[in-house]
VOVO-486061 format. One line per 10 residues: number of its first residue (from 1); their letters; for each residue x, y, z of N, C-alpha, C, O. Coordinates in nm, 4 decimals. Each point is the difference from the previous one (the first is absolute). Layout:
VOVO-486061
NUM> a> X:Y:Z:X:Y:Z:X:Y:Z:X:Y:Z ~ ...;
end
This chain:
VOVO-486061
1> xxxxxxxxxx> 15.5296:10.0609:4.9333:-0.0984:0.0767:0.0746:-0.1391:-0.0555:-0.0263:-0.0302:-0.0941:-0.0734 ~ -0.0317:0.1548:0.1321:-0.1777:-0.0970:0.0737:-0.0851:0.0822:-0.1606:0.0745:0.0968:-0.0152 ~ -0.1602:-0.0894:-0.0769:-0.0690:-0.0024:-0.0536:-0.1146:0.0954:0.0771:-0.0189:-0.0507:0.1106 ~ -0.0533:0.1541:-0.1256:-0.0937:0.0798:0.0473:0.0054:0.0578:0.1223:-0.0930:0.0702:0.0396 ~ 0.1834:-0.0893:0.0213:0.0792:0.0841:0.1212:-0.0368:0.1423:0.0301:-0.0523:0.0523:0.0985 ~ 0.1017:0.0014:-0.2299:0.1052:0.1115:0.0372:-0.1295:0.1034:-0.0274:-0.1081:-0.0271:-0.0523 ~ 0.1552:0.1511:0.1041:-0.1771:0.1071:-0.0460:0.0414:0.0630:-0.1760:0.1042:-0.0207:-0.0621 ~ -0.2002:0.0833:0.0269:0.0832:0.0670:-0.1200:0.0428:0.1362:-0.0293:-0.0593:0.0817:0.0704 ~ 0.1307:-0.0386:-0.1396:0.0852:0.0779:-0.0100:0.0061:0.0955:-0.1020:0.0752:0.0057:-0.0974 ~ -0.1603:0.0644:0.1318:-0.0707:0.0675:-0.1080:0.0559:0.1971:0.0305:0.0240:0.0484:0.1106;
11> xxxxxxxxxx> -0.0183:0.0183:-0.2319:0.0128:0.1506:0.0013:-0.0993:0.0665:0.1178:-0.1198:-0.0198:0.0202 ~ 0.2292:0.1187:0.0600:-0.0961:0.0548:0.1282:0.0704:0.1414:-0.0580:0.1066:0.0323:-0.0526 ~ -0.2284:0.0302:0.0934:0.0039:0.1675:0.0249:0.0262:0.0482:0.0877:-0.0873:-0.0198:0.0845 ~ 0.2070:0.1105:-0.0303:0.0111:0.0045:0.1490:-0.0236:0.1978:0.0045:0.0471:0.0773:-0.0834 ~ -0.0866:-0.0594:0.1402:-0.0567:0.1025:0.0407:0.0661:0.0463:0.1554:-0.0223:-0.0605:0.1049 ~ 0.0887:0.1546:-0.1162:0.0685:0.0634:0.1860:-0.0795:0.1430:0.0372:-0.0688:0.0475:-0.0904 ~ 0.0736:0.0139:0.2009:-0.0626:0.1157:0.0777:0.0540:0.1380:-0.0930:-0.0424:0.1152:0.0094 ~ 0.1455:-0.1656:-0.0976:0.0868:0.1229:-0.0342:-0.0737:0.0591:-0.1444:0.0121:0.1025:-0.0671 ~ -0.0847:-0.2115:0.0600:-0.0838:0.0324:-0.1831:0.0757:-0.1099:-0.0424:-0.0611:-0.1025:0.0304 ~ 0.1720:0.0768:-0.0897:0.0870:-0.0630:-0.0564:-0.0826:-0.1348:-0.0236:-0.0530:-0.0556:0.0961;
21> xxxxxxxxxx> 0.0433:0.0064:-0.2198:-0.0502:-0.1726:-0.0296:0.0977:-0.0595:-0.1332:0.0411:0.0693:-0.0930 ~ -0.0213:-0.1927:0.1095:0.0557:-0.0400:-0.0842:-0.0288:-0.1672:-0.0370:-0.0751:-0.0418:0.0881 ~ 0.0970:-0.0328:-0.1546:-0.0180:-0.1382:-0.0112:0.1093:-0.0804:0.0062:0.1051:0.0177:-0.0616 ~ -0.1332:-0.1150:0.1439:0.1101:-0.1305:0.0321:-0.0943:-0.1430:-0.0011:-0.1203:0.0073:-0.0250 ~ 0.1727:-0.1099:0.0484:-0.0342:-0.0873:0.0286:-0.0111:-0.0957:0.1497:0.0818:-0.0318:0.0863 ~ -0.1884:0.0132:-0.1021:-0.0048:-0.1163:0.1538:-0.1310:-0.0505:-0.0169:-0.0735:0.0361:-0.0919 ~ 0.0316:-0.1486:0.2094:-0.0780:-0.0632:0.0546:-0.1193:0.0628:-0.0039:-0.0856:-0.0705:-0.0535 ~ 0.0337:0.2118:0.1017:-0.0916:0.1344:-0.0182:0.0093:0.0467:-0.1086:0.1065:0.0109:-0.0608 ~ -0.2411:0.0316:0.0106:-0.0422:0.1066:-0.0613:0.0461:0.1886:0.0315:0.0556:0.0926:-0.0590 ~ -0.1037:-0.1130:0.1527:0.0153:0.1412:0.0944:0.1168:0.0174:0.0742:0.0623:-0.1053:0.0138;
31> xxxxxxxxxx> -0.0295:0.1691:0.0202:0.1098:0.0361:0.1306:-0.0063:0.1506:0.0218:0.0353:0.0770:-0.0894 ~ -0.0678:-0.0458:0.1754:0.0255:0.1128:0.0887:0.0969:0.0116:0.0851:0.0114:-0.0799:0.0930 ~ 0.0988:0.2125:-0.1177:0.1053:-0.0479:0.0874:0.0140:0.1512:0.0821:-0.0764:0.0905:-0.0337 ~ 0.1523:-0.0731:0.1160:0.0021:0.1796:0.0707:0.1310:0.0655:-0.0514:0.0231:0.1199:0.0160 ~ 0.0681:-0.2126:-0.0836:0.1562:0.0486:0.0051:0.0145:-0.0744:-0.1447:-0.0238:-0.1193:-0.0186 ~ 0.0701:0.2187:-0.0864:0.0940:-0.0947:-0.0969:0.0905:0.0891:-0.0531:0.0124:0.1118:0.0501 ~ 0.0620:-0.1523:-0.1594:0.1321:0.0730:-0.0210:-0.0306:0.1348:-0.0407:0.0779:0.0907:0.0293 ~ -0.1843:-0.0683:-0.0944:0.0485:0.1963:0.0211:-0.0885:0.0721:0.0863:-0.0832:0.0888:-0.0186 ~ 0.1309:-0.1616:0.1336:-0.1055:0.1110:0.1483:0.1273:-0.0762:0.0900:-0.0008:0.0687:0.1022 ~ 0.1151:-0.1777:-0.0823:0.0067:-0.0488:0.0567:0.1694:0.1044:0.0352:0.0896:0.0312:-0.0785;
41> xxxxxxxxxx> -0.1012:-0.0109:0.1870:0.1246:0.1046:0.0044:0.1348:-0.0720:-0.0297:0.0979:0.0647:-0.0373 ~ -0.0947:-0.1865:0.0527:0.1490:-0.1123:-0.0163:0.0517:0.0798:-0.1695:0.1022:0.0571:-0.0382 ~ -0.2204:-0.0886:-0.0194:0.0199:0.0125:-0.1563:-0.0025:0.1673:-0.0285:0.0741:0.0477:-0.0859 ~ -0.1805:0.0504:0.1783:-0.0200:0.1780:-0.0479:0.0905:0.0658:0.0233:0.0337:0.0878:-0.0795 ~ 0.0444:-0.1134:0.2150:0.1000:0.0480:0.0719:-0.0460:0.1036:0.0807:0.0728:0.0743:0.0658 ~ -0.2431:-0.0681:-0.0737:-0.0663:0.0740:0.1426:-0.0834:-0.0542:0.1098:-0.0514:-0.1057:-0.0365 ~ 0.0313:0.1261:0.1114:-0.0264:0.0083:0.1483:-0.1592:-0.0243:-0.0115:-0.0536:0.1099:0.0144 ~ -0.0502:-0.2184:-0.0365:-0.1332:-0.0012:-0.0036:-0.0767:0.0005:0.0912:-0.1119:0.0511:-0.0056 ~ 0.1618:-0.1103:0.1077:-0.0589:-0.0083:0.1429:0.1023:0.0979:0.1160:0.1188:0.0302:-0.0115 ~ -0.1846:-0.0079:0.0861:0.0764:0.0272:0.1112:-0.0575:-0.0005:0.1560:-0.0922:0.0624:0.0527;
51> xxxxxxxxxx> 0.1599:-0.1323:-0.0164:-0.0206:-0.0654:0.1371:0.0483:0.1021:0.1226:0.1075:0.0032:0.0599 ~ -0.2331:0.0836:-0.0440:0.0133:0.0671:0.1348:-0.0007:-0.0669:0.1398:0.0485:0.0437:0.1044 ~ -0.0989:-0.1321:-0.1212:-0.0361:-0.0696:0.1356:0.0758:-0.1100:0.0432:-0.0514:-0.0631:0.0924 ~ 0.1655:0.0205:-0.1363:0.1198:-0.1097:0.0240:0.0163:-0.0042:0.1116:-0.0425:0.0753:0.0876 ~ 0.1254:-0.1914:-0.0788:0.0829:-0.0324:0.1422:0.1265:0.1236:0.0350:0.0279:0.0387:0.1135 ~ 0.0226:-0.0015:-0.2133:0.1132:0.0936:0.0098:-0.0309:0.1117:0.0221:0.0848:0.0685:0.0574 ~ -0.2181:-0.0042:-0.0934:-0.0059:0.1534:-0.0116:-0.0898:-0.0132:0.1689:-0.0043:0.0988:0.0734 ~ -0.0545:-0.2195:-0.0366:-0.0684:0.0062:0.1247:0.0996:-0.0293:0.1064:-0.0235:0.0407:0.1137 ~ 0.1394:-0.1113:-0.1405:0.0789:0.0306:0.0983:0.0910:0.1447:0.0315:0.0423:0.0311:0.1113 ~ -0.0231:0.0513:-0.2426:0.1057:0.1201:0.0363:-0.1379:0.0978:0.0267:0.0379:0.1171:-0.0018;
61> xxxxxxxxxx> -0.1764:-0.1255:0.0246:-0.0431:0.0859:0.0824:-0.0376:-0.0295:0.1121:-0.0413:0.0916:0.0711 ~ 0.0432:-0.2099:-0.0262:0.0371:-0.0528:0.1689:0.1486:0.1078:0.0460:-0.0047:0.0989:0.0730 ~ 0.1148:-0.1499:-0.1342:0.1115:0.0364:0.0358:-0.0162:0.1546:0.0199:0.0445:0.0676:0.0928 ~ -0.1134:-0.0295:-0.1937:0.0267:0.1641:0.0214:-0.0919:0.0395:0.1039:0.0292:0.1068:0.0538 ~ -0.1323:-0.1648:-0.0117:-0.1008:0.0430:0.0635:0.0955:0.0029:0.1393:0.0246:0.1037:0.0616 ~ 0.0182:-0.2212:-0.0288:0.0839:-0.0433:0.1279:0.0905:0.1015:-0.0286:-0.0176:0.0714:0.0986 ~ 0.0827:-0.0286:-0.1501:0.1341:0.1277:0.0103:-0.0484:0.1112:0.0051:0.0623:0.0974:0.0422 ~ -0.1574:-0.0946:-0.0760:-0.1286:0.1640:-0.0196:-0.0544:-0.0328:0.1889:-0.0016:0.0828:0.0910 ~ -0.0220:-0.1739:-0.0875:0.0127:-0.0307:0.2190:0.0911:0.0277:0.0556:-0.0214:0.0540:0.1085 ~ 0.1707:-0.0747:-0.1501:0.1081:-0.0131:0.0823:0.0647:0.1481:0.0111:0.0613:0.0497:0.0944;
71> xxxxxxx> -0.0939:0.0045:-0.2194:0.0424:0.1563:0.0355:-0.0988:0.0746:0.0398:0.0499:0.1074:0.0337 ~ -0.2016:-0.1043:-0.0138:-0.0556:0.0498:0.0727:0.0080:-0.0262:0.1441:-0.0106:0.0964:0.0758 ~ 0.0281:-0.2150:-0.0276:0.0538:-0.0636:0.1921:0.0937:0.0574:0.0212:0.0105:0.0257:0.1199 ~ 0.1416:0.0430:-0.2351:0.0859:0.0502:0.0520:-0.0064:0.1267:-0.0167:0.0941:0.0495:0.0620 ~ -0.1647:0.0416:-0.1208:0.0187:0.1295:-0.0004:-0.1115:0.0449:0.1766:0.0055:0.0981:0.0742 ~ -0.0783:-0.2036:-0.0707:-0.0952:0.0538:0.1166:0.0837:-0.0659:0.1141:-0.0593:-0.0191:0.1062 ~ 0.1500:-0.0066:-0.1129:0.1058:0.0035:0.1439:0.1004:0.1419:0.0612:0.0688:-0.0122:0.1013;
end
């Protein structure tokens, strides 16, 4: 390998949104992160985010809206 290359690799403090900080190593000093293992639901086994506004929940209120149409066109026949 090449001689003065590489960056250095020094103890970083990483700091997440959750409070949680701990020390690792890398390239940085600092790291700020939004997600780490005890906020991260893979590892809590709870639910941190939740996504009201998806593709899935915006399509089953199309659908219902359209069936909430189709029985109002047929009761007014």
């Amino acid at each position: 390998m090449k001689d003065k290359i590489h960056p250095t690799y020094v103890q970083a403090r990483v700091h997440c949104t959750c409070g949680n900080e701990f020390v690792t190593r890398s390239t940085r000093e600092e790291l700020r992160v939004e997600v780490c293992s005890d906020c991260h639901p893979f590892y809590t086994g709870r639910q941190k985010l939740v996504d009201t506004g998806g593709r899935v929940e915006r399509f089953q209120r199309r659908v219902a809206k359209g069936r909430l149409h189709t029985a109002q066109t047929r009761s007014a026949r």
